[in-house]
C-alpha positions in Angstrom: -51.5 10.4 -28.4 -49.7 7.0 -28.5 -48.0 4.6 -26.6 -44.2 5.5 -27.1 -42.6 2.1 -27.8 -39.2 1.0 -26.7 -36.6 -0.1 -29.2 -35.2 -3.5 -27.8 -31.9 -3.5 -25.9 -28.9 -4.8 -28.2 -26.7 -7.3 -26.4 -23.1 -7.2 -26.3 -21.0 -9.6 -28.1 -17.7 -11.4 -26.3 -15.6 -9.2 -29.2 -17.1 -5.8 -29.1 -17.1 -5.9 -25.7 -12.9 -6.4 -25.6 -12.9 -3.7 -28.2 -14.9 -1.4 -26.2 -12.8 -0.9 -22.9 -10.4 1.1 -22.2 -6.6 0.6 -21.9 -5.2 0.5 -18.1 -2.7 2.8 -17.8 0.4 1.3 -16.2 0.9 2.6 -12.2 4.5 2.6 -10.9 5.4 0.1 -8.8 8.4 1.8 -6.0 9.8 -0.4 -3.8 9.3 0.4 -0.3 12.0 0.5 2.4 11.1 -0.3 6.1 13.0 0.5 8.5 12.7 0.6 12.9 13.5 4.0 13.6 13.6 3.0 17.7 11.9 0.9 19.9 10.1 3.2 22.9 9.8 1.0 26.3 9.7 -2.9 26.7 11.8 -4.6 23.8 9.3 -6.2 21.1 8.1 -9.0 21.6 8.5 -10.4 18.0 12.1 -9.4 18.1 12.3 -6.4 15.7 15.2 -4.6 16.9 16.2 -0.5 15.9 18.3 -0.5 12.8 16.4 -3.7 11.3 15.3 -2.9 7.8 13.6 -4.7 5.0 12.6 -3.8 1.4 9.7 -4.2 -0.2 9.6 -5.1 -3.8 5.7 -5.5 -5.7 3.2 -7.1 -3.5 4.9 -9.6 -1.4 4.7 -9.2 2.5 7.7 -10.0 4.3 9.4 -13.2 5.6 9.3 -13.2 9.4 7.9 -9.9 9.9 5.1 -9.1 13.0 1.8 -9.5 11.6 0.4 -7.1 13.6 2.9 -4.2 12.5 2.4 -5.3 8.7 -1.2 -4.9 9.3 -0.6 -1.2 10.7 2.4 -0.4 8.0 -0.1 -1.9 4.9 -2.0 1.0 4.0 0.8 3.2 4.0 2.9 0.7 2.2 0.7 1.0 -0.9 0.1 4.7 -1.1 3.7 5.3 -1.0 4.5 2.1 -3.4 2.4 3.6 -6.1 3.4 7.1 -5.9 0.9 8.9 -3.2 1.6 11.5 -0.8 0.4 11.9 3.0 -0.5 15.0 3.3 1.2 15.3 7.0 4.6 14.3 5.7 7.4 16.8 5.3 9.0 14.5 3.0 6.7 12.9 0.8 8.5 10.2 0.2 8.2 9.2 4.0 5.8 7.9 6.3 6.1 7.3 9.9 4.4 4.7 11.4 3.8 3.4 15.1 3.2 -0.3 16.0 0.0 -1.2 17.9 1.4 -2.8 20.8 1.3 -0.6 23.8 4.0 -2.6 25.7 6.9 -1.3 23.3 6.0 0.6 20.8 8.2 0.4 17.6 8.2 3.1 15.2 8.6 2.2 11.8 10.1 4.6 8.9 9.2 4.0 5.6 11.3 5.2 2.6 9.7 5.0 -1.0 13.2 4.1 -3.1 13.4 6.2 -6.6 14.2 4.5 -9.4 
């Protein structure tokens, strides 16, 4: 009975290594409407007003918009930007989302926008 001896590992080159992965496929990219659907107690205190509504177009945030509420509105954002469903939706094109701030809460619509 012998040893079993272990053929040494072969390293990579830079060019098989570009031949060797795989292709990305491309994702869709929706733009993503935002709009405040009402504003429930105090007014907000960044300003956001019912009926204000911006569109989201690739990944930039927005100009001016409450940090805070962005923060809360992100995770959605990208599930609906790159063609997800929530499972709690009726429409599945729509999410809606509630600020954080207990003194006047905004609720947020979003809309993902079809091609």
């Amino acid at each position: 009975m012998g040893i079993r001896q272990r053929k040494p590992k072969q390293s990579l080159k830079h060019t098989d290594y570009k031949m060797k992965k795989k292709k990305r496929r491309k994702t869709r990219d929706f733009p993503v409407r935002i709009k405040v659907v009402r504003v429930e107690k105090k007014p907000c205190a960044f300003g956001h007003r019912e009926g204000d509504t911006w569109i989201i177009k690739g990944g930039k945030t927005i100009e001016g918009f409450c940090a805070a509420a962005f923060n809360v509105l992100h995770p959605y954002w990208r599930v609906l930007r790159f063609g997800g469903e929530l499972p709690w939706e009726k429409n599945k094109d729509k999410a809606v989302i509630c600020c954080p701030d207990p003194e006047s809460c905004v609720v947020f619509e979003l809309t993902r926008i079809k091609k």
